[in-house]
N, C-alpha and C positions, 0 to 999 in steps of 0.2 A: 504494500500500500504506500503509495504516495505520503512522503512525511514535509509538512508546513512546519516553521516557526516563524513567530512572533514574538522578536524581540523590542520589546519597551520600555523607554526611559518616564520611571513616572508608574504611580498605583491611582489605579481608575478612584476616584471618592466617592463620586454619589451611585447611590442605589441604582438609578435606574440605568445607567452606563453600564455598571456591571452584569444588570440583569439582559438586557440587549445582545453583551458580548457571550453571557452564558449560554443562552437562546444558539446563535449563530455558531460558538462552539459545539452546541448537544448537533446542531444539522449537517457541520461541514465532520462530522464523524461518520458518516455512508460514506465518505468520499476518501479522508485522507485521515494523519497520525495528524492532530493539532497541538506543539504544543506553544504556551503564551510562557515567556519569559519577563516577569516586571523587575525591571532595575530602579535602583537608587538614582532619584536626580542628586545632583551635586548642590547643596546650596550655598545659596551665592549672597553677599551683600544684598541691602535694599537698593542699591543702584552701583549696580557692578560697573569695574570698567573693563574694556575690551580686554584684555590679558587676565581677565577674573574671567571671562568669557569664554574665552580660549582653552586657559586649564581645565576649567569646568570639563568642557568639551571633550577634553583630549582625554581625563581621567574617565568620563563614561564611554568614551571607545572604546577601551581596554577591557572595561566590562563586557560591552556591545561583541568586541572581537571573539571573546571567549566562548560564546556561545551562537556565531555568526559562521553555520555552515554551507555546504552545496552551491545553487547560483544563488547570488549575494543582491538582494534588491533593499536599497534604501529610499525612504520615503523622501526625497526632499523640493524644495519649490523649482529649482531645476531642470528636476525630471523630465519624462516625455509624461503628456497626457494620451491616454487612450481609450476607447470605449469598450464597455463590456466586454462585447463580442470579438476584441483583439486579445484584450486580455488573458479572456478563456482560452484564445488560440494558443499565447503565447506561454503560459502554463502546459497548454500540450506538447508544445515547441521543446520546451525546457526537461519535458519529461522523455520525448522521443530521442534529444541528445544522450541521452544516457543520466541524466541528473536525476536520482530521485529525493530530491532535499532541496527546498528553497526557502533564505533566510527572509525571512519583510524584516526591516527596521524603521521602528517610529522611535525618532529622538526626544530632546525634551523642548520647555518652548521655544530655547535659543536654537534648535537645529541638530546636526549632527557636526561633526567634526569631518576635515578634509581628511583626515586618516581613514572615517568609516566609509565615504565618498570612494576615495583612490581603492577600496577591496568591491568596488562594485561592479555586478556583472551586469546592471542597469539597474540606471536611476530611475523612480517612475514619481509623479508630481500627479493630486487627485484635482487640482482646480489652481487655477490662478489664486481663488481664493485665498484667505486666511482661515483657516478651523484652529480648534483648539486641540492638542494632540492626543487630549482624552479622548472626544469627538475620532478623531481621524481613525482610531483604532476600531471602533464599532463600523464605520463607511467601510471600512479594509477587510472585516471580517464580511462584511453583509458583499459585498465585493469581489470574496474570496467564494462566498457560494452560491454568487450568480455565475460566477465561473464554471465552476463545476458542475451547475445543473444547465447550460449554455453545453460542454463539452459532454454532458448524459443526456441531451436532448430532451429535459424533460420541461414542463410547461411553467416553471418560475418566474423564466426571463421572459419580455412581454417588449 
């Protein structure tokens, strides 16, 4: 079976965040091994300065790397945008190469660091938008199983 993780910097707070990501955890388990990795955000001053930013960054990579296997996809505003139904492809794509592991990484609010950036095997970006990364991680999961039911042909995606 197919094995996802999700690694993120940051523990979901409210209820109803977590209850969403449970949901989308209990469905994308017909499909694939999900596991969720939550990391410690580093804290930082009440108005850090860029090199409090940077460390920041650079000590939750280390975290991030440690458990950052297979093809390596991090979440950042960079990324490419793409629609579902590329997505789905390209999870198939990723698994016909012979991959069966791919890392998602959601950072924390300031980002990811250029070290977790340079191990990637793409970048991928959900919206020009701004969301909040608590946020991003339930769109990622719900995301995740429009994929898979896109790639099972079955009647979710619409």
């Amino acid at each position: 079976m197919f094995n996802i993780n999700l690694i993120t910097v940051g523990k979901l707070k409210e209820e109803y965040l977590r209850q969403a990501c449970a949901e989308y955890s209990k469905r994308l388990g017909a499909f694939c091994n999900l596991k969720i990795f939550e990391l410690d955000e580093c804290r930082l001053s009440d108005k850090p300065s860029e090199k409090e930013i940077l460390n920041a960054l650079e000590t939750e990579a280390k975290a991030i790397l440690r458990h950052a296997n297979g093809y390596i996809i991090p979440m950042c505003i960079e990324g490419k945008q793409i629609k579902s139904e590329k997505f789905s492809q390209k999870i198939q794509d990723i698994a016909v190469m012979g991959n069966s592991e791919i890392s998602f990484i959601i950072g924390s609010s300031y980002g990811l660091s250029d070290t977790v950036k340079a191990k990637a095997d793409m970048k991928l970006s959900m919206s020009e938008m701004t969301f909040p990364h608590q946020l991003a991680r339930v769109m990622l999961l719900e995301q995740l199983y429009r994929a898979f039911m896109i790639w099972a042909n079955k009647s979710y995606h619409k």
